[in-house]
N, C-alpha and C positions, 0 to 999 in steps of 0.2 A: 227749356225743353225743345228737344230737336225731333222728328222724323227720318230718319233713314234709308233710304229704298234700296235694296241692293239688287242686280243682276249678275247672277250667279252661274261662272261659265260649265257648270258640270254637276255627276248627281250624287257626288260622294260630298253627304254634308258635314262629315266629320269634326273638317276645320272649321268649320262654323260653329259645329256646337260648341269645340274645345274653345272657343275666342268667348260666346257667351258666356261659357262659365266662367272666365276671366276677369269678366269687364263688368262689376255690378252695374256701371252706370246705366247701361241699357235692360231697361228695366220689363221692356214687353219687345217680342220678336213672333210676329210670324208668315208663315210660309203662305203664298199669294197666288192667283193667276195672275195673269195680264203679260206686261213688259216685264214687270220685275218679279224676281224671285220670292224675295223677302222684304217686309216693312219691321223697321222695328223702333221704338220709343228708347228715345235717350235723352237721359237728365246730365247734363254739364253745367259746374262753376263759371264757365268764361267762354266765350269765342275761342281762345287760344286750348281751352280742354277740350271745348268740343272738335276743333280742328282734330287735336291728338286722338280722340276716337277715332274719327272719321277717316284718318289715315290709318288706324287701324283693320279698320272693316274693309277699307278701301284696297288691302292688300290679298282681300278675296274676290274680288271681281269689281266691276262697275256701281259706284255710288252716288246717287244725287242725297241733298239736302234741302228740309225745307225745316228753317225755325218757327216754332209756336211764339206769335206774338200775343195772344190771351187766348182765352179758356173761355167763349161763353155759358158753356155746356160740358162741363169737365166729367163727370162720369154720374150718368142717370140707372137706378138699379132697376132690375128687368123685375118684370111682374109679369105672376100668370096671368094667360086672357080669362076676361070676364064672361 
């Protein structure tokens, strides 16, 4: 499992979505402040598929990478407050 961050040089996100719905691997994508535009979760077989995404995405603007080495807190479900 990878992280994605992408900086996105413009506001037509068109080709972005059409690549989402392309690519199941990336399985959570969203739209962000900061430096980057977009974060998004993506599941890869290997280093060398993840690479293949990653030049994918990377054909829309600026991308860093960061791999999930473990999980210790993988997804806690939200409760109303008490």
């Amino acid at each position: 499992m990878a992280y994605l961050r992408l900086r996105y040089p413009n506001s037509n996100y068109k080709p972005l979505h059409d690549l989402l719905a392309e690519l199941p691997e990336i399985i959570e994508a969203h739209h962000v402040t900061g430096d980057d535009c977009f974060i998004m979760k993506v599941v890869a077989t290997s280093m060398r598929h993840l690479e293949q995404i990653t030049g994918k995405v990377g054909g829309l603007g600026s991308v860093t990478t960061s791999v999930a080495y473990s999980s210790p807190l993988a997804l806690r479900p939200l409760l109303p407050p008490v």
